[in-house]
C-alpha positions in Angstrom: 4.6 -8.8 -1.6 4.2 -10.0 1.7 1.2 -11.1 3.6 0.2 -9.5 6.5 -1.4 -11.2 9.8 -4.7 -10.1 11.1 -3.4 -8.3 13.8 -1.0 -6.3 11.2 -3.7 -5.4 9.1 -5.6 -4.3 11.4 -2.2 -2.3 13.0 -2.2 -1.2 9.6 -5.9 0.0 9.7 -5.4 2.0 12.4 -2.4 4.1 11.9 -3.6 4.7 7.9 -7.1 5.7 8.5 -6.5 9.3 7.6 -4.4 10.5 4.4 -0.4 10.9 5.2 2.3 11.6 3.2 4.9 9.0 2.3 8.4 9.2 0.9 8.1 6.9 -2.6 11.1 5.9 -4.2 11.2 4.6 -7.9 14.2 3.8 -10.1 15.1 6.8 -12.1 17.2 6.6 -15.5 20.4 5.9 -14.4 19.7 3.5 -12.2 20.0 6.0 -9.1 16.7 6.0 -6.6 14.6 8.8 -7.1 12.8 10.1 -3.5 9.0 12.3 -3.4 6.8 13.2 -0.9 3.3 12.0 -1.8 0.0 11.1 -0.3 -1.4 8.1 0.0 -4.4 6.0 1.7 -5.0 2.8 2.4 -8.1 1.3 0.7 -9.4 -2.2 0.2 -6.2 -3.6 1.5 -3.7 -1.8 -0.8 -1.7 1.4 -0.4 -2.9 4.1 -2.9 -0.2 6.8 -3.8 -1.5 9.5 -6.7 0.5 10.9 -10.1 0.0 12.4 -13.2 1.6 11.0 -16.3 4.0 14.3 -16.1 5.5 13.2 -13.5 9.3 12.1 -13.4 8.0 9.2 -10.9 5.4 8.1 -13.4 8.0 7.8 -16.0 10.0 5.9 -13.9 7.8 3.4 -13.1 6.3 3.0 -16.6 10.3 2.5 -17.9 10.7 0.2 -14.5 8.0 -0.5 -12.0 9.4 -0.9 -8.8 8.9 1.3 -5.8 9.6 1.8 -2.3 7.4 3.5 0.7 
């Protein structure tokens, strides 16, 4: 993960300070990505998507745990 400067975090901030939606991507069985719309917020410096364990994407990212915004 990279750091970000003051001025991106605070860029960052300001363009997340209400909920959005975000297209996640996580690795799917075959190797092929695996696209969702989900919400997210940005709280105490870290990006905050939700799941529930039924969830294809949560099984994806148990079996491999990367994942793309």
């Amino acid at each position: 993960m990279t750091s970000l400067s003051s001025e991106q975090e605070s860029r960052l901030k300001e363009f997340s300070k209400e909920p959005m939606i975000a297209v996640v991507a996580t690795v799917g069985r075959r190797g092929m990505p695996q696209l969702t719309p989900n919400w997210y917020a940005y709280l105490d410096g870290r990006l905050v998507i939700s799941t529930t364990k039924e969830r294809i994407k949560y099984e994806n990212l148990m079996r491999d745990d990367r994942l793309a915004v």
